[in-house]
C-alpha positions, -999 to +999 in steps of 0.1 A: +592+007+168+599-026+176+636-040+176+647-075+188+668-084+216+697-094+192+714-084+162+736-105+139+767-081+128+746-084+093+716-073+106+735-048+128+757-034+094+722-035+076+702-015+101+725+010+108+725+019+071+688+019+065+680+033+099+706+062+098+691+071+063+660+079+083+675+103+110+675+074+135+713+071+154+725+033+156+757+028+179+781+003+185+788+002+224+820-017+237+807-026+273+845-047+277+874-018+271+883-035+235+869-018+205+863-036+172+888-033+147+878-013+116+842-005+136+827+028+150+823+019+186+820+042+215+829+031+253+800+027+271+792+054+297+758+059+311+762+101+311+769+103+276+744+076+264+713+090+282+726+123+262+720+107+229+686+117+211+652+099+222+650+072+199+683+065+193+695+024+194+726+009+212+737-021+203+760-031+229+784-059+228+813-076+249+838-108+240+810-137+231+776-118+234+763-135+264+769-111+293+756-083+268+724-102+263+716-109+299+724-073+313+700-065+285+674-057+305+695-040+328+702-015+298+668-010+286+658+004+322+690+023+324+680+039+293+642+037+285+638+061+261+664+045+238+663+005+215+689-016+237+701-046+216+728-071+221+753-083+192+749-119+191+784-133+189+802-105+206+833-091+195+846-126+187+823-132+162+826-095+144+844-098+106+864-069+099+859-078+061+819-079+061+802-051+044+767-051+032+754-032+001+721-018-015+697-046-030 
């Protein structure tokens, strides 16, 4: 599977639904020490993450989604048998209020 190297929090909120439907684990990473109001993040931390099953796709994000996106490569050889994917916009961009539902 292919994934880009950025995710909208619509694209993120719509693949985490359709993907988890199929087995696949989609996680919200806080790479900055502030989570997301009213979103299921976890802290990053390399142990744990390499732990997660093959497959599996972090989406990791920080204040405006810049230093996420160019560590990105960072993460995707830090965890190569995992999707690494930065959220455009960072946490300054997340709406606690945006929810996405089935067409």
């Amino acid at each position: 599977m292919e994934f880009p190297n950025e995710w909208t929090q619509k694209e993120f909120l719509q693949n985490k639904k359709k993907l988890e439907a199929e087995g696949i684990e989609v996680l919200l990473i806080d790479t900055i020490l502030l989570p997301i109001e009213n979103a299921d993040t976890i802290i990053y931390n390399p142990f744990e993450l390499k732990n997660k099953p093959e497959g599996s796709i972090f989406v990791f994000y920080c204040d405006s989604g810049k230093a996420t996106l160019n560590r990105l490569q960072e993460y995707k050889k830090k965890f190569p048998k995992h999707h690494c994917i930065s959220l455009r916009g960072g946490r300054g961009y997340w709406r606690k209020s945006m929810t996405v539902f089935d067409d």
